[in-house]
N, C-alpha and C positions, 0 to 999 in steps of 0.2 A: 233185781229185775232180770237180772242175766240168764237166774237157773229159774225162775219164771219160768222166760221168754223159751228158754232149749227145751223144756219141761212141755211144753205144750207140743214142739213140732219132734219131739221124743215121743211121747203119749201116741198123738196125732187122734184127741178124741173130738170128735164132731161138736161144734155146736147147737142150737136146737136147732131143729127141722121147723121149717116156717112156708106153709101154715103148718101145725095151728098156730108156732109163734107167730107173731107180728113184729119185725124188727125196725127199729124208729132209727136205727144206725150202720150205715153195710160197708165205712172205710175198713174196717176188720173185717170184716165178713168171709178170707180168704182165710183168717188164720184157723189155728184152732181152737178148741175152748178152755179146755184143762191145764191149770188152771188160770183161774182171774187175775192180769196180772195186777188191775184196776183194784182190786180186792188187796192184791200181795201191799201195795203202793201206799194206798189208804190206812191199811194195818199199821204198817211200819211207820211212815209219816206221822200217826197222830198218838200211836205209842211209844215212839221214839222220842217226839215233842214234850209228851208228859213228863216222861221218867227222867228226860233233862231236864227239865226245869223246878220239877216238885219240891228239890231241894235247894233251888237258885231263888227262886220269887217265891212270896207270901201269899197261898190262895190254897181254899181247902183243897184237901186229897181227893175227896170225895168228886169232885165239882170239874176238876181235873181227870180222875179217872170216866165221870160220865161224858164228859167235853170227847175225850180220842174215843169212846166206845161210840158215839152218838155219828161223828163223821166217819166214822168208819163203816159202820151198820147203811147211814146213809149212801156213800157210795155204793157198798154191796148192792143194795135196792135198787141202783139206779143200773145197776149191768142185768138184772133182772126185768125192771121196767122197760128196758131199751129192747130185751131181746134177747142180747147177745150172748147170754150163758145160760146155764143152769144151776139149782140151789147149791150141788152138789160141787160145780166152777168154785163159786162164792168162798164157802165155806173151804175146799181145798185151799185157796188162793190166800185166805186169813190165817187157815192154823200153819201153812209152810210159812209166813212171815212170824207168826208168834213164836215158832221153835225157832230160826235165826235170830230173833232176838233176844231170849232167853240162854241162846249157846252164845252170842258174842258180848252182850250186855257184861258178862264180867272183864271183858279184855277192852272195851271201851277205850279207858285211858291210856292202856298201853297201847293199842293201835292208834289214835290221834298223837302218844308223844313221838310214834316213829314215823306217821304221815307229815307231821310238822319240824322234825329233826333230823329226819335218815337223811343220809347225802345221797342215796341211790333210789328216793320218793321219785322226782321228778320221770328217773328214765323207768321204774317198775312201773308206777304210774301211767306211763304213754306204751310202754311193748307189751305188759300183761294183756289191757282188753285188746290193744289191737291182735296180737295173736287167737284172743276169744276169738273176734269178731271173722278174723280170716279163717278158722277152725268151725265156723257155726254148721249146725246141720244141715247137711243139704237135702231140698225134696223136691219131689219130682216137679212142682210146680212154683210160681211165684209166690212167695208172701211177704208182707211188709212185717213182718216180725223182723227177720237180718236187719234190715234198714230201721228200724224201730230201736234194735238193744245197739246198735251202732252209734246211734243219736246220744243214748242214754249212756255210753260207757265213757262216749267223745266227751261230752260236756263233763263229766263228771272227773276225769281225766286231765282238762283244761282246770276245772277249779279248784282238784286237790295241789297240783302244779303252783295255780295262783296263792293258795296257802302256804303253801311251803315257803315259795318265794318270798312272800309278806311277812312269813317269822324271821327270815333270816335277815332280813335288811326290812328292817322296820324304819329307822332313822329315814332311807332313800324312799320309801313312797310315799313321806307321807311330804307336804309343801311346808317350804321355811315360809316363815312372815314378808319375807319381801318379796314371795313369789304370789302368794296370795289374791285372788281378785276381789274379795269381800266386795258383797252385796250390804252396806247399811241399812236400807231400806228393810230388808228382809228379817222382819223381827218375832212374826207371829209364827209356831209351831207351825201349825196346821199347812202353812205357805211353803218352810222349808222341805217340809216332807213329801211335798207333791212334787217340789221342783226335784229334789230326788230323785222322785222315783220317773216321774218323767223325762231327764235328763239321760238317767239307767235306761232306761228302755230305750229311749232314742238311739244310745251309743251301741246298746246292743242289737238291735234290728237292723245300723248298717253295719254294725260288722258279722253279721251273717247275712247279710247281703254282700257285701263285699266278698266278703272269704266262699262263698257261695259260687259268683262269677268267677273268681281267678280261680278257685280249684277245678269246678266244672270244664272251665275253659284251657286249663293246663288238660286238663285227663281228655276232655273232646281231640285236642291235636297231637295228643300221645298215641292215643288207638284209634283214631279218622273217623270223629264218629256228630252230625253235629248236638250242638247243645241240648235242643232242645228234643229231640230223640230219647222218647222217656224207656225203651224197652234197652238200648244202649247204657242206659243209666242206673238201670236190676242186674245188671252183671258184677260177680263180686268184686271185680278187679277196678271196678269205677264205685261202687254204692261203697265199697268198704272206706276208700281213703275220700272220697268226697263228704260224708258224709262226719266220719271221724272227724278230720282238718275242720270243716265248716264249724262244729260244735264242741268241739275241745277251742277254737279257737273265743267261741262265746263262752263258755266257763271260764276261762282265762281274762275275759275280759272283763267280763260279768264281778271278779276277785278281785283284780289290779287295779284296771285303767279306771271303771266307773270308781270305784272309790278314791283312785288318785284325782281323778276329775273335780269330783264333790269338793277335794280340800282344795286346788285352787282356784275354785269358784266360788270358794265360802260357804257352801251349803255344809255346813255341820251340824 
């Protein structure tokens, strides 16, 4: 997402001129188009998914390779239908994802056993994107791309963190039996898995709310600026660490806590 993201306001190729497009979406509308990062996302995501599993679970090859071609195709269409690219976005945006994963696909396991084992994950983990993210391009105008790969390097930053964590001390997160709140009642599948995932979501929504007001409101009374002062809040020195802090702290949390939560609520 990162070399996406620098890739477009690098390029700085227009996207379609509208009319004749018709665009059905204008929160991007400021960035640029080349390429898709929606495209790069969808590639990876549902090819990623595949080539994990093919050899994990029992389902044909076939059925699997059409499944990640199919949502992936589909997205593409849908940055077309909206507007906001051209074939030429699309297609960039899929083949730059199909060569990263073709060049790291063989390091796979050696990269997860050093993200889950290196004693220096946590701190590479938090200084590398933030360094990206404070090095981003700059251009002449605002765009929500900076605050976009901020978002996306923060959280992902938070839950490689939250892994790390989790291999090392597995015994301490997960709840003894006497700590346990077990639900009896709670016997049907289908019951456990919604309280799940609604419980997850609960805890993650206020903790980016939470981490939301206190970082905003630390960075407001550092540089005198108030809250809710959205042109105060595009300047690098506020969007970078509000933004990071907010969403490294929901990947982390999203790893750890929701799943420590589950066990001593009994949802397992």
């Amino acid at each position: 997402m990162y070399i996406g993201q620098v890739s477009k306001d690098i390029l700085k190729w227009p996207r379609p001129l509208s009319p004749p497009v018709v665009k059905l979406e204008m929160r991007t509308n400021a960035e640029y188009g080349m390429p898709s990062t929606h495209a790069m996302a969808a590639t990876a995501i549902s090819f990623s998914f595949f080539i994990a599993t093919m050899n994990q679970y029992k389902y044909p090859f076939e059925l699997g390779l059409v499944a990640a071609f199919v949502f992936s195709t589909l997205v593409c269409l849908s940055r077309l239908y909206t507007g906001m690219h051209t074939v030429l976005d699309v297609i960039g945006g899929a083949l730059i994802s199909a060569v990263l994963l073709m060049l790291l696909y063989p390091a796979w396991d050696m990269i997860d056993h050093l993200l889950l084992t290196s004693p220096f994950c946590p701190l590479l983990s938090i200084v590398v994107p933030l360094v990206l993210c404070y090095n981003y391009p700059k251009l002449d105008y605002y765009s929500p791309t900076r605050g976009d790969t901020t978002t996306i390097l923060g959280a992902t930053a938070g839950a490689t963190v939250g892994f790390w964590l989790t291999h090392q001390y597995t015994a301490p997160v997960y709840a003894s039996k006497s700590l346990e709140l077990a639900f009896p009642l709670i016997t049907s599948k289908l019951v456990v898995v919604l309280a799940r995932f609604f419980v997850g979501i609960l805890v993650v929504l206020l903790t980016r709310w939470l981490m939301k007001s206190v970082v905003l409101g630390a960075l407001g009374y550092r540089y005198k600026f108030p809250i809710r002062d959205l042109e105060a809040r595009r300047r690098l020195e506020v969007e970078v660490p509000y933004k990071f802090i907010t969403y490294s702290s929901v990947g982390f949390t999203a790893t750890v806590i929701v799943p420590l939560l589950h066990e001593l609520l009994g949802l397992k």
